[in-house]
N, C-alpha and C positions, 0 to 999 in steps of 0.2 A: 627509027627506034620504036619499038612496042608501046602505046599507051596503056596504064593500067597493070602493067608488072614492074613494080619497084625496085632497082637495081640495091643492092644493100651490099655492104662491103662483102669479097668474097670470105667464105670462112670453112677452115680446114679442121676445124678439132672445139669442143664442148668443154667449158669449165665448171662444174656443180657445185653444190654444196650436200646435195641428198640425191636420190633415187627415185624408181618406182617398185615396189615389192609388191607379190600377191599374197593375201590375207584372206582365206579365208574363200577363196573363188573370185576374189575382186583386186583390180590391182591400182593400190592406194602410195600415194609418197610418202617417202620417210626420210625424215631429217638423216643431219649426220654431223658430227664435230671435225670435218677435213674438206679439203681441196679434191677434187676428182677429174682429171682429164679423159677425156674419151676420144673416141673418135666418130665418125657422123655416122658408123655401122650399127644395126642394133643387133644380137644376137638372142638366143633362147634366155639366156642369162640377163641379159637388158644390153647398157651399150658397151661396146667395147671399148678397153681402153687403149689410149695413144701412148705410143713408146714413150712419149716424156713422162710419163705420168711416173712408171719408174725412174726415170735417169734424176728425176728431181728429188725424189726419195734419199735419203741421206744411206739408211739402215733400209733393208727389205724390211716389208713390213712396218714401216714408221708411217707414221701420220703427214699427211702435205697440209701443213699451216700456213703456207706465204710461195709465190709464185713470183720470179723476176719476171717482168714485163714492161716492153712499151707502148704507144699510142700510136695510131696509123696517121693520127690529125693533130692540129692544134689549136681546131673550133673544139669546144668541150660538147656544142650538141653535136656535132658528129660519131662522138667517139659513145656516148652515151645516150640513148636515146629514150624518155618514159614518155609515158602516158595514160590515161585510164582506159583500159580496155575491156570488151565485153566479145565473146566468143561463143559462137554456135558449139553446144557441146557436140552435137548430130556430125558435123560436116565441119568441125576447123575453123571454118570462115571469120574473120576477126565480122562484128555486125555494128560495134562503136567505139569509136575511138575520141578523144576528148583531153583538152589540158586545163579542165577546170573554169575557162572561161567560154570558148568556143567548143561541138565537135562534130564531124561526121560518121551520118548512121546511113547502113544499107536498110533501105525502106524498099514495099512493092510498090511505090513509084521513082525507085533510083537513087543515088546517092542523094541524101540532101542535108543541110548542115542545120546546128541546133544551138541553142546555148546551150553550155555544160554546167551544172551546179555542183561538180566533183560526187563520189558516192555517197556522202551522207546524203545528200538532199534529191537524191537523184531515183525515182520510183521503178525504174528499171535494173539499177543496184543490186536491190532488196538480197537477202540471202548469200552475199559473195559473188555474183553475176557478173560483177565490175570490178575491178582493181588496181591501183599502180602495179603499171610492168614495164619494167625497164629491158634493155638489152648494152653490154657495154662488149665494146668488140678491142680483143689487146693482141700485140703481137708478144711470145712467150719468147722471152728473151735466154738464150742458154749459150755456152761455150761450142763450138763446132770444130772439127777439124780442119777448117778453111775452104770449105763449099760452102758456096753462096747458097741461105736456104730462102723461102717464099716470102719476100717483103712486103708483099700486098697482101697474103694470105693471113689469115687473123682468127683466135679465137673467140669466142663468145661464151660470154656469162650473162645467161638468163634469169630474170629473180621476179617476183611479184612482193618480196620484202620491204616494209617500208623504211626502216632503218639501213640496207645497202643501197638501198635507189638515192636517200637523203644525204647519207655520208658520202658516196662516189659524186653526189653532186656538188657538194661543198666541196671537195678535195678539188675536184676538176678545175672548179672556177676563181679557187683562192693560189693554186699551183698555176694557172695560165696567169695570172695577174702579174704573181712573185718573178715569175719565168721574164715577162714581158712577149708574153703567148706561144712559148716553146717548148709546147705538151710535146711535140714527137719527136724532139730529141731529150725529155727528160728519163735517165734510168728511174725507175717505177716497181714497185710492188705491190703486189695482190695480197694482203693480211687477214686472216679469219680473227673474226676479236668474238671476245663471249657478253652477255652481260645478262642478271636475269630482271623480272618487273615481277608486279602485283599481280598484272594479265598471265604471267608465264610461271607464277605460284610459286617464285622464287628459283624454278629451275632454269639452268643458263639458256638461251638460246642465241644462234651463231647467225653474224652477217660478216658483208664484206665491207674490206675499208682498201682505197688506193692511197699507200704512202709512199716518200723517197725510199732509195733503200735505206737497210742500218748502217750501210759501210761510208754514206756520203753526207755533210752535212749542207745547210739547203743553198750556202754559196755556191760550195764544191760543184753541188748537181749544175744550178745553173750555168756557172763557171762553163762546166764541161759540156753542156744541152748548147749552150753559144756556139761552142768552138765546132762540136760537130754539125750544127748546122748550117753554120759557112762553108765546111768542109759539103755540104751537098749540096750548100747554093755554087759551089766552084765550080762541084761536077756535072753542073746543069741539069741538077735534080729541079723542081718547079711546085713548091709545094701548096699554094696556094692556087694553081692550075687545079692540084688533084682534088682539094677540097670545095673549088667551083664542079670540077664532074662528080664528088659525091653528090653534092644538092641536088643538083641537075636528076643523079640518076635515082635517088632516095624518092624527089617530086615526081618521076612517072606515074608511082600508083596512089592510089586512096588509101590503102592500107598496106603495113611495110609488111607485115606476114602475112604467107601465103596458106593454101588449105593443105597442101603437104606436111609444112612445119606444124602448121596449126590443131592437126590432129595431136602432136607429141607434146606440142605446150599446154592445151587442153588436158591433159592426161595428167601431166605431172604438174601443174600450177591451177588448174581447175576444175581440183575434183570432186565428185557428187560428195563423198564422205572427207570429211577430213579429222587430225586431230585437233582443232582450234587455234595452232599456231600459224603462222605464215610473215614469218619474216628472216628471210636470208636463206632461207633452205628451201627443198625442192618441192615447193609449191603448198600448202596445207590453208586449209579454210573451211568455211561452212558450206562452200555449194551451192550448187542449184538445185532445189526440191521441182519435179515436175508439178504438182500442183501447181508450184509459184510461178511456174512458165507459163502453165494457161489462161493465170488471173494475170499475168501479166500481158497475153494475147489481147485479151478481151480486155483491158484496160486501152490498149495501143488501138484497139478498132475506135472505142468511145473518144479518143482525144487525141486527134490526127497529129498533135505537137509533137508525142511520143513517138510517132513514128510507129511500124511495125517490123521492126527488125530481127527479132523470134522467128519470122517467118519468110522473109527475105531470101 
C-alpha cells in the first residue's frame, strides 16, 4: 500500500451550502440559504449539479432545506472529521493540521509535530490562515426503483463553519450513545437552520444540523437502526471490519486532503477577500493578506518552534 496518500471514503457528489462567483475579475464565495448537490465535474458555470439535486426538489425551483441521508460508519470520528487547518494558498497543500492540543506541520526539514494552541493563540493563524474545517461524508438516502445503487460511495459536505462543525458533532455523539452506537443504520437528515448574532448584525446566517427524520420518533428510529442491522450482521455484512480499513486507510497519509482537492477548498473556504462571515456557507473570512505571509516567513526562520511551513 502507498505510504503518505490517505485513502478517505470514496465520494460521488458535493453537498454545499454556497458557491464561488466572480466579482468584479475575482472569484470570491457567496453564501446561500439552501442545500446544493453537485457533482465532482466543474463546468464554465462552477460545478455541476447531480441528478438528485433535482429529484429532492419537491416544486422545480424550490429550495433544498433538509436532505435524507445515512452514515457509512458508526465511529462519529469517521463519519466527521475537523481539524484546524492551514493551507498553502499557492499550491493547495494542507501545511498544518492540528486538534488544539497536538499538530503536524510540513516544515523544510519534513513533517514534524508541534503543540497546537488552537487559532486564537497560534501566530501563524493571524488573518484567517487557520481554521476549523470539518469534512462529513453521508450516504443520500432516496427511493430507487430497485437497483442497488453505490453503498460505499458517499457524499460530502465540506464547511470551515463553526457552528456546523459543533452542532454535527454534538448530534453524532449524543445519537451514537441513544442508538447504542448504530450511526449507520440510523435514518438521518441533513437540516439548514438559520439563526442570526451580534457578529452577523442581526442578519440570519445558515449552518448545518444532522437530525432523525420528522417522520420517526427517536425510539422508532432506533427500534428500526437495530432491526436493520441484524438484518446485515445475517447477511455477513462485517461492519466493524470496514471501519478497522477506514482507520487503517485515513492513517496512510499526514494530511487527509490532497493538492488536487486542495486547490478548490482554498478557493471556496480560504479566500484572500471575503465578506466577514464564515460559518456554514461556502467558505468567507478575512484571508490571507501577503504581507502577513512574509512576516510570518521571517518570524518562522527567527523561531525554529514555528516551523517554516509558508515555505514547505
Amino acid at each position: 500500500m502507498l505510504k503518505g496518500l490517505a485513502l478517505t471514503p470514496p465520494v460521488v457528489g458535493r453537498i454545499s451550502i454556497g458557491k464561488v462567483v466572480e466579482k468584479n475579475g475575482k472569484r470570491l464565495p457567496e453564501k446561500d440559504d439552501e442545500f446544493t448537490i453537485t457533482s465532482q465535474v466543474q463546468g464554465r458555470d462552477g460545478w455541476i449539479h447531480h441528478p438528485l439535486d433535482e429529484q429532492l426538489r419537491k416544486d422545480k425551483g424550490a429550495k433544498l432545506r433538509s436532505i435524507p441521508v445515512r452514515l457509512l460508519f458508526d465511529d462519529p470520528d469517521l463519519s466527521l472529521r475537523a481539524s484546524y487547518t492551514m493551507f498553502d494558498r499557492s499550491t493547495g497543500r494542507p501545511l498544518c493540521v492540528g486538534n488544539g492540543e497536538t499538530c503536524k506541520r510540513a516544515t523544510l526539514q519534513g513533517m514534524q509535530s508541534f503543540p497546537c494552541p488552537a487559532p486564537p493563540s497560534c501566530p501563524l493563524a493571524e488573518g484567517g490562515n487557520c481554521k476549523p474545517y470539518g469534512r462529513l461524508n453521508v450516504r443520500i438516502d432516496v427511493d430507487s426503483d430497485g437497483t442497488p445503487g453505490d453503498e460505499l460511495g458517499s457524499f460530502v459536505l465540506r464547511t470551515t463553519g463553526f457552528n456546523t462543525i459543533r452542532t454535527i458533532a454534538a448530534r453524532l455523539r449524543y445519537l451514537h450513545a441513544l442508538s447504542g452506537g448504530l450511526l449507520s443504520t440510523l435514518p438521518l437528515e441533513l437540516r439548514l437552520r438559520g439563526k442570526s448574532t451580534t457578529l452577523s448584525r442581526r442578519a440570519p446566517i445558515y449552518y448545518v444540523d444532522l437530525t432523525l427524520r420528522g417522520d420517526a420518533t427517536l425510539a422508532q428510529a432506533v427500534a428500526a437502526a437495530r432491526t436493520e442491522w441484524e438484518a446485515r450482521k445475517a447477511a455477513g455484512m462485517d461492519q466493524a471490519a470496514l471501519e478497522d480499513a477506514a482507520r487503517s486507510g485515513l492513517a496512510l497519509g499526514e494530511f487527509e486532503e490532497s493538492e488536487e482537492d486542495g486547490v478548490a477548498v482554498v478557493e471556496e473556504f480560504y479566500p484572500m477577500e471575503g465578506d466577514g462571515l464564515d460559518d456554514g456557507s461556502a467558505g468567507t473570512g478575512s484571508g490571507i493578506r501577503p504581507e502577513l505571509v512574509d512576516k510570518l516567513r521571517q518570524r518562522a526562520r527567527r523561531n525554529p518552534l514555528l516551523g517554516a511551513g509558508n515555505e514547505a
